[in-house]
C-alpha positions in Angstrom: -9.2 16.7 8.9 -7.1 15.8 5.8 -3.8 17.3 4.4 -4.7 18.7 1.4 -3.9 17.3 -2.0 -2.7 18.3 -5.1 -2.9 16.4 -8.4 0.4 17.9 -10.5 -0.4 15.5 -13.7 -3.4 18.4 -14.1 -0.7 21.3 -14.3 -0.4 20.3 -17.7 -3.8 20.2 -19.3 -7.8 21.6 -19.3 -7.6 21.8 -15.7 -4.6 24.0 -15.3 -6.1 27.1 -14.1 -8.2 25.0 -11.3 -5.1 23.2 -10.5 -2.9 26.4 -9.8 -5.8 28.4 -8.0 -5.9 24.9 -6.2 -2.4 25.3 -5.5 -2.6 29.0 -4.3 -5.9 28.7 -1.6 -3.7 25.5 0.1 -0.5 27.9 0.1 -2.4 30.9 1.7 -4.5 28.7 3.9 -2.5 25.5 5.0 0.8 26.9 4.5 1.5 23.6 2.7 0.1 20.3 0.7 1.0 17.0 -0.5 2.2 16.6 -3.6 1.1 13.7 -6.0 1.6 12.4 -9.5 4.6 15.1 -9.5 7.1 12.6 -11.8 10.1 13.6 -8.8 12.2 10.4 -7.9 12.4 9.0 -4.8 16.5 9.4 -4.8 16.0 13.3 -5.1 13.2 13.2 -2.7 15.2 11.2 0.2 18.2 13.3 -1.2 16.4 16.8 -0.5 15.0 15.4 2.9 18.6 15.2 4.0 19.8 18.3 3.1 16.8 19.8 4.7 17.2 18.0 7.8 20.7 18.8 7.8 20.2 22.4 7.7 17.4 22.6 10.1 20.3 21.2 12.4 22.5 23.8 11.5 20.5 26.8 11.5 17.7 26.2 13.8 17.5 23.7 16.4 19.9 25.6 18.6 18.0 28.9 18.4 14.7 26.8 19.1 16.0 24.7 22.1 17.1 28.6 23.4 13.9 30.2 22.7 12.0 31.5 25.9 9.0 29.3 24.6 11.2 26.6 25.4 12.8 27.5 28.4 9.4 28.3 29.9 8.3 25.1 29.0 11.3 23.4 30.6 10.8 25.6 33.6 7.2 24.0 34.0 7.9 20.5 33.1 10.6 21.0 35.9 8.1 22.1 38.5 5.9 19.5 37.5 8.6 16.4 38.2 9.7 18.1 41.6 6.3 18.2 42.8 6.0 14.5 42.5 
């Protein structure tokens, strides 16, 4: 199984309709798909990347290293070692 891929150079042209349904089917079924031919540097990608990584630290890893599925997870991986 492949990520799927979209082609943005065909936003702009005879294939703009099959490019945005394209576009739609990977949001509703992946949730997500790589990019290509989208013109975006690589300063603004690494940039964006930071700031997103940053956040997540802000936000979220806290709340996910507390969640119970986490916890219970520690919980087994616990058991586990102590048995051994």
């Amino acid at each position: 199984m492949e990520i799927p891929v979209v082609d943005f150079s065909k936003v702009n042209g005879k294939e703009r309709a099959d490019t945005m349904a394209l576009i739609d089917h990977y949001c509703k079924e992946w949730g997500f798909f790589q990019l290509i031919n989208h013109n975006i540097s690589e300063e603004l990608l690494d940039r964006v990347k930071k700031v997103a990584i940053e956040c997540y630290k802000l936000e979220r890893e806290a709340g996910f290293k507390n969640s119970k599925s986490v916890q219970l997870l520690n919980e087994l991986v616990t058991r586990r070692a102590m048995r051994k």
